[in-house]
N, CA, C and O atoms as CSV, one atom per row, in Angstrom:
chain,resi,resn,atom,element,x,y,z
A,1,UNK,N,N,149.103,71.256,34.167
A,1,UNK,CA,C,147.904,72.006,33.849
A,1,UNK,C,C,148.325,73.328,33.200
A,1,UNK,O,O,149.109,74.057,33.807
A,2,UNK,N,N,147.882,73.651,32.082
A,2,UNK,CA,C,147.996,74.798,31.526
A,2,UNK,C,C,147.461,76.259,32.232
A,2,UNK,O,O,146.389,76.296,32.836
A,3,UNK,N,N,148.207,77.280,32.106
A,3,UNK,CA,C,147.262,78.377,32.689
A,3,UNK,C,C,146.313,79.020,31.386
A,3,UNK,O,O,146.451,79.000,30.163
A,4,UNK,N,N,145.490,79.479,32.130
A,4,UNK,CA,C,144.413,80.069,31.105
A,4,UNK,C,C,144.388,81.533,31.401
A,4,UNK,O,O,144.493,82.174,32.447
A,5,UNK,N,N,144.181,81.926,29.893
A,5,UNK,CA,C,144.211,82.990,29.633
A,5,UNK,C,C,142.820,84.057,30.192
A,5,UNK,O,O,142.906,85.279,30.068
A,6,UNK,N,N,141.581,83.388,30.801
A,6,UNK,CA,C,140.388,83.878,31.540
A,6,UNK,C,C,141.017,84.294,33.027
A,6,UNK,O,O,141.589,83.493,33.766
A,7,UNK,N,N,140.791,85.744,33.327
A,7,UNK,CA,C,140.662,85.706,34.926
A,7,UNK,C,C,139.984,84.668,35.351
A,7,UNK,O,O,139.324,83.931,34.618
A,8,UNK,N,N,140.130,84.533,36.759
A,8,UNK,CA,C,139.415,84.033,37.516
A,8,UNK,C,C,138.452,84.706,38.217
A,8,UNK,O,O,137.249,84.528,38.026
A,9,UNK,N,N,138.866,85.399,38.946
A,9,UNK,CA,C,137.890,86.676,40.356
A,9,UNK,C,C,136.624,87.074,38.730
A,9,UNK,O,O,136.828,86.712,37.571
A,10,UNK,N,N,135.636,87.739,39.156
A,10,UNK,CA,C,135.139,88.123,38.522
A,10,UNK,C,C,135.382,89.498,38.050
A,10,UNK,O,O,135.586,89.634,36.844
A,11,UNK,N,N,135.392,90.515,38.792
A,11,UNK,CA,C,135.609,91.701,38.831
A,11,UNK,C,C,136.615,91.703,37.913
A,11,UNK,O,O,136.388,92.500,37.003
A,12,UNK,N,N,137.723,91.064,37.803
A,12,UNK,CA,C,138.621,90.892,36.513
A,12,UNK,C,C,138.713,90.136,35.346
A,12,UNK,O,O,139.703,90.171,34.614
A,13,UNK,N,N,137.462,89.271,35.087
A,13,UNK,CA,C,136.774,88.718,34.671
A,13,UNK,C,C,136.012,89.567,33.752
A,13,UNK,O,O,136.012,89.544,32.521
A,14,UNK,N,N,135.281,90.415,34.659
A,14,UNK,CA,C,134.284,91.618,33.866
A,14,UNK,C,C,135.417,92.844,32.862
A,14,UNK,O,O,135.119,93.486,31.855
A,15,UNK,N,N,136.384,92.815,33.423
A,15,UNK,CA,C,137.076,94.000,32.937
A,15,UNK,C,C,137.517,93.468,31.596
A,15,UNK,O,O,137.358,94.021,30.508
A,16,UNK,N,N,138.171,92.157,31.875
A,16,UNK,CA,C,138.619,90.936,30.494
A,16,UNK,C,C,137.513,90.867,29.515
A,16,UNK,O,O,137.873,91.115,28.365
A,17,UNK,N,N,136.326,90.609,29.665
A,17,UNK,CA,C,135.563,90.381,28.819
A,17,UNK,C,C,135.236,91.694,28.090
A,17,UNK,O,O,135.169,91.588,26.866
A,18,UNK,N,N,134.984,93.119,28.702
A,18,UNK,CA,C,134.065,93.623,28.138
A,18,UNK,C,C,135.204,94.631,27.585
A,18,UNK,O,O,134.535,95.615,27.272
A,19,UNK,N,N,136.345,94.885,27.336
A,19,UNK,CA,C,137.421,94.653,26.481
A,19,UNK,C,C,137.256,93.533,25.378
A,19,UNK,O,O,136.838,94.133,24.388
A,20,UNK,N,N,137.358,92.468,25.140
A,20,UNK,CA,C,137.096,91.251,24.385
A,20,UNK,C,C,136.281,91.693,23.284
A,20,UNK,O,O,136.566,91.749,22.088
A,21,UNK,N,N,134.820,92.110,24.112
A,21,UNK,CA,C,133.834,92.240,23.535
A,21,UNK,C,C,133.890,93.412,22.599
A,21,UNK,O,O,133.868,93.296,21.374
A,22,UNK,N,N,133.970,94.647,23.309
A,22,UNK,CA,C,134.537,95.819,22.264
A,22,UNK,C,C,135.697,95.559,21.552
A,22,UNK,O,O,135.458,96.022,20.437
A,23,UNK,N,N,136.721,95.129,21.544
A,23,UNK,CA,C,137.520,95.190,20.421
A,23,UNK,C,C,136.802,94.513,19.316
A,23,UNK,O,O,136.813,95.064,18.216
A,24,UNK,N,N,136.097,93.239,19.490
A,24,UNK,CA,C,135.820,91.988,18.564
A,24,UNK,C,C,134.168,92.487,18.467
A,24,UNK,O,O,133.489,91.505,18.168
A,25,UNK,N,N,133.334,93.717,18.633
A,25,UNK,CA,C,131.884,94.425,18.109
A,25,UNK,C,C,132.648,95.102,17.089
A,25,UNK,O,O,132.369,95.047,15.891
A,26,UNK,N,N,134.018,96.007,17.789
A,26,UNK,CA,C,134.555,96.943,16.623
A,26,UNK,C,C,134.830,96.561,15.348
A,26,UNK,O,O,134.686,97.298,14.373
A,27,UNK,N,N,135.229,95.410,15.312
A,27,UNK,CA,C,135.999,94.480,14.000
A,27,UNK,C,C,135.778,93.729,14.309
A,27,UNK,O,O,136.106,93.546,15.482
A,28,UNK,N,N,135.113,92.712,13.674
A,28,UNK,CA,C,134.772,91.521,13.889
A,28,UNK,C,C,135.384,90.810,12.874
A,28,UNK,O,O,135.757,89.668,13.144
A,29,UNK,N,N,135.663,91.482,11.170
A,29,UNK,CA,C,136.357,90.986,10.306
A,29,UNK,C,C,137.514,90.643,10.878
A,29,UNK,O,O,137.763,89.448,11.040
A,30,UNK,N,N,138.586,91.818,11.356
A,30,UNK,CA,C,139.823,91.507,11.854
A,30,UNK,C,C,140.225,90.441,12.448
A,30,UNK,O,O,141.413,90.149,12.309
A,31,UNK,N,N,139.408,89.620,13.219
A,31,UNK,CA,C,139.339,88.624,14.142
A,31,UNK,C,C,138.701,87.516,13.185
A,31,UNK,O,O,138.438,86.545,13.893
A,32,UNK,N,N,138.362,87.285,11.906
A,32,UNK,CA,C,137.725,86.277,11.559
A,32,UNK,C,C,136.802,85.627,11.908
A,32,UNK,O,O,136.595,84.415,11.866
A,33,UNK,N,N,135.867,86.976,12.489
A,33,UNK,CA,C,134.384,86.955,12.739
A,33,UNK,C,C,133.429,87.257,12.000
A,33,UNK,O,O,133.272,88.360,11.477
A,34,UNK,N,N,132.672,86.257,11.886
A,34,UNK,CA,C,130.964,86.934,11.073
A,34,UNK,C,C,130.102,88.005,12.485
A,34,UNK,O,O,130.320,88.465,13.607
A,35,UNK,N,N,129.176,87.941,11.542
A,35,UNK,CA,C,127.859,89.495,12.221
A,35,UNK,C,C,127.336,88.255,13.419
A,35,UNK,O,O,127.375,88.622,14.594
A,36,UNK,N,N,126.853,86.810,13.130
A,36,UNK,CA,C,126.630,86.130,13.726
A,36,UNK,C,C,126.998,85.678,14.956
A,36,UNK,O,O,126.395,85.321,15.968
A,37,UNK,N,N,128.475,85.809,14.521
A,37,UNK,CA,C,129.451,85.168,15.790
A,37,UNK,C,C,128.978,86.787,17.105
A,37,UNK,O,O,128.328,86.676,18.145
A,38,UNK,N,N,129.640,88.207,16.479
A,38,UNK,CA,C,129.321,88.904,17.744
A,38,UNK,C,C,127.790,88.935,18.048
A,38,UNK,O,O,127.551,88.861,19.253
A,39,UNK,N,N,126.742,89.023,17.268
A,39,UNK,CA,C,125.590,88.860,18.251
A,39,UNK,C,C,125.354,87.737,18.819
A,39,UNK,O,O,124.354,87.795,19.535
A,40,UNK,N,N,126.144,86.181,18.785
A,40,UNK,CA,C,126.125,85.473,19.825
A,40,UNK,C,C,126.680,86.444,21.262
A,40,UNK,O,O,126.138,86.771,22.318
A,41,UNK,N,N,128.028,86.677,20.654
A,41,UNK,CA,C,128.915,87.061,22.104
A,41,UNK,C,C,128.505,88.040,22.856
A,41,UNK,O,O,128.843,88.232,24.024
A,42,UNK,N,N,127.488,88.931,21.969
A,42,UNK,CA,C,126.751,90.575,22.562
A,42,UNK,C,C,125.584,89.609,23.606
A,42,UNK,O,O,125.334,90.128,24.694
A,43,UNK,N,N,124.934,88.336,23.311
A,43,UNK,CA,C,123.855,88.061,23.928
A,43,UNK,C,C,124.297,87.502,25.407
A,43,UNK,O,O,123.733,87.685,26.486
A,44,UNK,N,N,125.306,86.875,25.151
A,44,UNK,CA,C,126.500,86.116,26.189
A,44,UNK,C,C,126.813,87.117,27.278
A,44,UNK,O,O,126.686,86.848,28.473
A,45,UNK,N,N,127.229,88.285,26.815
A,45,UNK,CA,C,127.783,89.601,27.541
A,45,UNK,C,C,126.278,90.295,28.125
A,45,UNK,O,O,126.065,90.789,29.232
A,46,UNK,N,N,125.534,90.170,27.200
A,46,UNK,CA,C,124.343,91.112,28.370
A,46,UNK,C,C,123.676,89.454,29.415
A,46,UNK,O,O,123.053,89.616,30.465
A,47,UNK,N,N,123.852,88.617,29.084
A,47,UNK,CA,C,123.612,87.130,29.820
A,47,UNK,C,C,124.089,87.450,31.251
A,47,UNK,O,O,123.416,87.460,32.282
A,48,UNK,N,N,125.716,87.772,31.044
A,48,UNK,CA,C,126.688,87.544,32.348
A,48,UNK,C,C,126.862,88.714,32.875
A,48,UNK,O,O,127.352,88.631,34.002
A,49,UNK,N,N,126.618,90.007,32.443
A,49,UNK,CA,C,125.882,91.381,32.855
A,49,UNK,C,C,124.878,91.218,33.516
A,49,UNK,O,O,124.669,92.189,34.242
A,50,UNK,N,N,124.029,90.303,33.621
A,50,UNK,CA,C,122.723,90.609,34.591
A,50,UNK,C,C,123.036,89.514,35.428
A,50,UNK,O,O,122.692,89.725,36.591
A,51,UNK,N,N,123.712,88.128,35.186
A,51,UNK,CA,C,124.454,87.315,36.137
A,51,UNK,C,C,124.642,88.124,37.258
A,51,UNK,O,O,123.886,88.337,38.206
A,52,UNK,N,N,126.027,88.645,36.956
A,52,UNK,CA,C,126.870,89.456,37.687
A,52,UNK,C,C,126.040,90.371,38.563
A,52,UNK,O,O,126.144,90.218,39.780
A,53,UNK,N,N,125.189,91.352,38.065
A,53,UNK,CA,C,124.423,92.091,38.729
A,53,UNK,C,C,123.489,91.421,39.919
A,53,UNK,O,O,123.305,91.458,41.135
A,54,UNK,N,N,123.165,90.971,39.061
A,54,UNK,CA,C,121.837,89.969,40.487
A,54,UNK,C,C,123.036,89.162,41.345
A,54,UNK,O,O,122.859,89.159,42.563
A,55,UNK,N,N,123.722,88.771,41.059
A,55,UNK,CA,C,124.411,87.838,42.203
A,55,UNK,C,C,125.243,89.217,43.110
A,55,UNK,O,O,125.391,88.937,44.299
A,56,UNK,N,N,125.616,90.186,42.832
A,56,UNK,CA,C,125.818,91.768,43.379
A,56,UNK,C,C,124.596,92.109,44.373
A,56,UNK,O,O,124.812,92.323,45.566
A,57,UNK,N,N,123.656,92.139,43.971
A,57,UNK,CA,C,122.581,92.760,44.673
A,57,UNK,C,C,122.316,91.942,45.695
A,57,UNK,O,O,122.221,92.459,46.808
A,58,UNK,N,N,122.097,90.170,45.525
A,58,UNK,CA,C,122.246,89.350,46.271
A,58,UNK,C,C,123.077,89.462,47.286
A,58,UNK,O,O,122.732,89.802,48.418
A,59,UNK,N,N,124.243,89.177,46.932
A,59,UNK,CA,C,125.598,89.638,48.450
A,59,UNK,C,C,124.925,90.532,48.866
A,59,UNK,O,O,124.074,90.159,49.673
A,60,UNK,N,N,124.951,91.768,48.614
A,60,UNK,CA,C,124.434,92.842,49.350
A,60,UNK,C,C,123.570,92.838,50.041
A,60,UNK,O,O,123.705,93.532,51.049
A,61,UNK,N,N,122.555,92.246,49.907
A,61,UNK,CA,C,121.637,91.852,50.276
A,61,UNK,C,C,121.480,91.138,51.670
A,61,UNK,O,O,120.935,91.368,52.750
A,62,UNK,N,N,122.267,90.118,51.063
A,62,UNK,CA,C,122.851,89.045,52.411
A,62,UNK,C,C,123.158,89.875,53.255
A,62,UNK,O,O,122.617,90.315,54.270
A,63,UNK,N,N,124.371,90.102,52.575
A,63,UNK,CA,C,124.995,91.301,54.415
A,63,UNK,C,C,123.792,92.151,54.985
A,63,UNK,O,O,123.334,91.905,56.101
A,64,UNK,N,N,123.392,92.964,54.338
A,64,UNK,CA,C,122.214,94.069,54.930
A,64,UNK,C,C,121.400,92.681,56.020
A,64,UNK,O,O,121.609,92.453,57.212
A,65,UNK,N,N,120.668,92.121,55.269
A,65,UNK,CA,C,120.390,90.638,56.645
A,65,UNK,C,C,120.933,90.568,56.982
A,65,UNK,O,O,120.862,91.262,57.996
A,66,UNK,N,N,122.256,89.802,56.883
A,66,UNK,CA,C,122.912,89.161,58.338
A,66,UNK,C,C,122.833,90.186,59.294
A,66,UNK,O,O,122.614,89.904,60.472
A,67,UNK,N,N,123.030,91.671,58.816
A,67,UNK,CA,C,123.280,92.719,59.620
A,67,UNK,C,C,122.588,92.764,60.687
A,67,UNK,O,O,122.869,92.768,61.885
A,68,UNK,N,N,121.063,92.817,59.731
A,68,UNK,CA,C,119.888,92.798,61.177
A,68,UNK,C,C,119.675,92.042,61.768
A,68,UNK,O,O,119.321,92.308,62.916
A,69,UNK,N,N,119.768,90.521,61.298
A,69,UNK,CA,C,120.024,89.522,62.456
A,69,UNK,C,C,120.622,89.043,63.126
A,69,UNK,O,O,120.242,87.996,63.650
A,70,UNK,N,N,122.122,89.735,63.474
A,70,UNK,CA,C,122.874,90.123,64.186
A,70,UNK,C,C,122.312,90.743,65.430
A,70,UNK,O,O,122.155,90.149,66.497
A,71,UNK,N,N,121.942,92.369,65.115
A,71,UNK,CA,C,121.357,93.198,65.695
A,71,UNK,C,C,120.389,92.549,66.651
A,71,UNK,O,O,120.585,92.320,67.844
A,72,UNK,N,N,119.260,92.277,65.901
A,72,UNK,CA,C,118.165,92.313,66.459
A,72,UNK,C,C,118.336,90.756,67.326
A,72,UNK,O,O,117.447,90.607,68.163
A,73,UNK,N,N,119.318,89.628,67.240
A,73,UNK,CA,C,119.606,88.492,67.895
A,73,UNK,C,C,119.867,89.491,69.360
A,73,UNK,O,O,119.285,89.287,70.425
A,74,UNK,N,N,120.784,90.491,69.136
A,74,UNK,CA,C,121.660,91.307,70.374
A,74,UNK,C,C,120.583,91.797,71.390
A,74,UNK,O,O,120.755,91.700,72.605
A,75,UNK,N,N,119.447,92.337,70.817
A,75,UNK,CA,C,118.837,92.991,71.199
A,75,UNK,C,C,118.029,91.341,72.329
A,75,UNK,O,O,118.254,90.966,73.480
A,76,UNK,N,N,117.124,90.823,71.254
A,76,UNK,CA,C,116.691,89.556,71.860
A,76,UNK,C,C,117.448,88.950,73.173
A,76,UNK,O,O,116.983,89.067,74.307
A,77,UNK,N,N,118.843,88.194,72.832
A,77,UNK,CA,C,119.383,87.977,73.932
A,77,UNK,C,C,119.621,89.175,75.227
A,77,UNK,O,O,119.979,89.025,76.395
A,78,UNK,N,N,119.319,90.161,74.590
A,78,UNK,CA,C,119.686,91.000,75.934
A,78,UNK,C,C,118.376,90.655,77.200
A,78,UNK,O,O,118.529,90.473,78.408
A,79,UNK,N,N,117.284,90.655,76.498
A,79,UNK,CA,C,115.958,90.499,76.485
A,79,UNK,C,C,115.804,89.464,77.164
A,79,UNK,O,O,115.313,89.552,78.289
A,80,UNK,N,N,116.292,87.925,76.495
A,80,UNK,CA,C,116.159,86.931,77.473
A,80,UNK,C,C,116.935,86.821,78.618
A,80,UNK,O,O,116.271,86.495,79.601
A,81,UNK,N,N,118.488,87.035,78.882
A,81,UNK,CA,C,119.149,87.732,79.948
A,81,UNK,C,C,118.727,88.563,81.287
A,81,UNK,O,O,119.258,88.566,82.398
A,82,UNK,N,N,117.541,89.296,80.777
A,82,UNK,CA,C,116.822,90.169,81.670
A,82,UNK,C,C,115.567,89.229,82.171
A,82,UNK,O,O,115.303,89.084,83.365
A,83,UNK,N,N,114.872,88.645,81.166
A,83,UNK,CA,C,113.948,88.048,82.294
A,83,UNK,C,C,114.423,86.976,83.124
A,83,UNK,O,O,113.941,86.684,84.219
A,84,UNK,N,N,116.002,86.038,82.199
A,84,UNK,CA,C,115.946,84.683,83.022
A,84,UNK,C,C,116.476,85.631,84.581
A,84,UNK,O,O,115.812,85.369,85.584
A,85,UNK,N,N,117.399,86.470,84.706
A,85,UNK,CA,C,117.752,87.112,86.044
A,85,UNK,C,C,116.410,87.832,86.458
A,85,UNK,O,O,116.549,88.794,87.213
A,86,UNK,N,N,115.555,87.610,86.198
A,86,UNK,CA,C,114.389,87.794,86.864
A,86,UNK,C,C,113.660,86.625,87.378
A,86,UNK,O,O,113.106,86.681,88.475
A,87,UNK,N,N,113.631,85.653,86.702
A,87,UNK,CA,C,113.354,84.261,86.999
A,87,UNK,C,C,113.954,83.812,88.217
A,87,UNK,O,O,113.304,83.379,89.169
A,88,UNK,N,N,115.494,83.944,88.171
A,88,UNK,CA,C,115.804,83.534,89.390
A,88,UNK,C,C,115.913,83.994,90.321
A,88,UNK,O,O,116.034,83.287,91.322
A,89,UNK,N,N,115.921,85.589,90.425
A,89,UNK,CA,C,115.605,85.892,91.623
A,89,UNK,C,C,114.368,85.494,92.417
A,89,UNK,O,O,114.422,85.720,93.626
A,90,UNK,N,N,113.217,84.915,91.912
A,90,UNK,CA,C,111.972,84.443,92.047
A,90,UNK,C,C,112.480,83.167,93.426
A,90,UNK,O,O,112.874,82.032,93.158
A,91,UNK,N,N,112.361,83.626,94.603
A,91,UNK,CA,C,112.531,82.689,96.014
A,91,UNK,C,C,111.788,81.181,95.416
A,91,UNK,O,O,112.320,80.102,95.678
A,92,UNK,N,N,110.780,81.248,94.767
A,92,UNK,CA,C,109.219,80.021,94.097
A,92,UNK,C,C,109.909,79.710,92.999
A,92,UNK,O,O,109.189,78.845,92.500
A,93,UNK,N,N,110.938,79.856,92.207
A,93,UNK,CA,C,111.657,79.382,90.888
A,93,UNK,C,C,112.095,78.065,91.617
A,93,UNK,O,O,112.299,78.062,92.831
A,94,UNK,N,N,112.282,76.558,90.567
A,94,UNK,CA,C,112.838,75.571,91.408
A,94,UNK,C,C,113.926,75.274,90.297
A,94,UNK,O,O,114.158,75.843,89.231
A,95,UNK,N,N,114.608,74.005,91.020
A,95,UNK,CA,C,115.496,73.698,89.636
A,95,UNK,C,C,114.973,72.963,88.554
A,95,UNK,O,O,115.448,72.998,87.419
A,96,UNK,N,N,113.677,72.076,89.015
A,96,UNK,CA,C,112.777,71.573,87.918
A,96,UNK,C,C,112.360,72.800,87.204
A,96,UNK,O,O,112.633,72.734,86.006
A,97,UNK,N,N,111.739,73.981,87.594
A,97,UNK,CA,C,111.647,74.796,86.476
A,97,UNK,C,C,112.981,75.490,85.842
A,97,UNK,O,O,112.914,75.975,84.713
A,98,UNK,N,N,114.093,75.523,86.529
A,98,UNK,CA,C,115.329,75.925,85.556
A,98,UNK,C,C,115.619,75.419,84.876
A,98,UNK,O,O,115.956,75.952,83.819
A,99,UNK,N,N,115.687,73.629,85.117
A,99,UNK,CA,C,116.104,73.068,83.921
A,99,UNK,C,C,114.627,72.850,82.660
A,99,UNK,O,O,114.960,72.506,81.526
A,100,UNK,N,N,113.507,73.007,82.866
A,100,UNK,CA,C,112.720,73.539,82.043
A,100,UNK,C,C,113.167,74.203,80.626
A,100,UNK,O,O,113.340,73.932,79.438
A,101,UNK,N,N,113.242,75.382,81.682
A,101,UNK,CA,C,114.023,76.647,80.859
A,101,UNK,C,C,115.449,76.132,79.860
A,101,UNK,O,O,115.572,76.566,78.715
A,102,UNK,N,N,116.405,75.223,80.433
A,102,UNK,CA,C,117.722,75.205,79.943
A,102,UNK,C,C,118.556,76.529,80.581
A,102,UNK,O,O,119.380,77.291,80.076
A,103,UNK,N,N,117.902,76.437,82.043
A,103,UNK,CA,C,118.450,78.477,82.174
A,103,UNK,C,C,119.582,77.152,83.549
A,103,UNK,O,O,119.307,75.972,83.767
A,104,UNK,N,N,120.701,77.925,84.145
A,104,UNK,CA,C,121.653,77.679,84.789
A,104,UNK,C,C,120.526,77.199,86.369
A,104,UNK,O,O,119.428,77.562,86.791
A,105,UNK,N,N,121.581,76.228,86.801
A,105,UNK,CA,C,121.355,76.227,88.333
A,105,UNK,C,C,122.046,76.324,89.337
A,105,UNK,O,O,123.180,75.854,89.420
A,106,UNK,N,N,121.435,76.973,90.275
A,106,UNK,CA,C,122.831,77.561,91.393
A,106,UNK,C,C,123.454,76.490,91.440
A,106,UNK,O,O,122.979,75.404,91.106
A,107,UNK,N,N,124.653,76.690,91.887
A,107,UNK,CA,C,126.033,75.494,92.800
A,107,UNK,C,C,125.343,76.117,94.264
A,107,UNK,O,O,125.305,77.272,94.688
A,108,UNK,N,N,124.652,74.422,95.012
A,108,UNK,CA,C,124.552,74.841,96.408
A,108,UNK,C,C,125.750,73.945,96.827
A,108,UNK,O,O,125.855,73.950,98.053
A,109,UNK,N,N,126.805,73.082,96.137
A,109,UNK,CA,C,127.573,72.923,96.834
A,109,UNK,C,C,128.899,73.551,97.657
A,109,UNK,O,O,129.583,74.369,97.041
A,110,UNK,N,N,129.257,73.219,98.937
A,110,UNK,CA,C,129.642,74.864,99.344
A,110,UNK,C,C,131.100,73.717,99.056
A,110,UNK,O,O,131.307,72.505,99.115
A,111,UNK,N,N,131.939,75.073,98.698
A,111,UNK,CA,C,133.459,74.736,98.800
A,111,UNK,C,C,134.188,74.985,99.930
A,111,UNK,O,O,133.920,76.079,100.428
A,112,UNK,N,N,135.131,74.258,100.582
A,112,UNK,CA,C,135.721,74.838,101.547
A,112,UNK,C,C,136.567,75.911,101.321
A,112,UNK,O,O,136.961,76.060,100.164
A,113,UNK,N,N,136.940,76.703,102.185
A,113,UNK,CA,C,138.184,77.768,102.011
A,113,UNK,C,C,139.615,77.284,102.567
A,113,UNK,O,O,140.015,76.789,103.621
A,114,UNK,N,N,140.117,77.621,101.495
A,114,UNK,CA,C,142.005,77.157,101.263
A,114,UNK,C,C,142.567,77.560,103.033
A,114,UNK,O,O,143.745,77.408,103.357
């Protein structure tokens, strides 16, 4: 397999291209370019400019969510934690209603001591 001369990562990707692009807007003769060829490549470059951007804002995005639903999961489980240990302290809680819940049931089996 040949290597190619395109980054890969984007971020070096972006730096590759928009080099590319300015040398070959500057002179386009030099390169054995028509007016045609760079306003393809100018349309290409503001194309993968707003690519890039929106899929940026996106990640960001993501994380800022995951963030809070992280958080606010923490908060929740703390929440359910507190009532199920309220539940069972309830003497009238049975194990038909624990397993209801999916909440734990005591071990009444007693172990002996060693």
């Amino acid at each position: 397999m040949s290597k190619t001369y395109i980054p890969r990562p984007d971020s070096a990707f972006n730096t590759w291209q928009a080099n590319f692009v300015a040398k070959v807007t500057a002179n386009p003769a030099a390169y054995g370019l028509t007016p045609a060829d760079v306003a393809d490549l100018a349309a290409s470059s503001t194309g993968w400019q707003a690519s890039l951007t929106a899929s940026i804002k996106a990640k960001n995005a993501s994380k800022g969510a995951n963030a809070a639903k992280s958080e606010s999961r923490k908060v929740y489980e703390s929440k359910l934690r507190s009532l199920t240990n309220k539940i069972q302290a309830q003497p009238t809680t049975t194990d038909v209603r624990r397993e209801e819940l999916a909440i734990t049931r005591p071990d009444r089996t007693l172990t002996p001591l060693a």
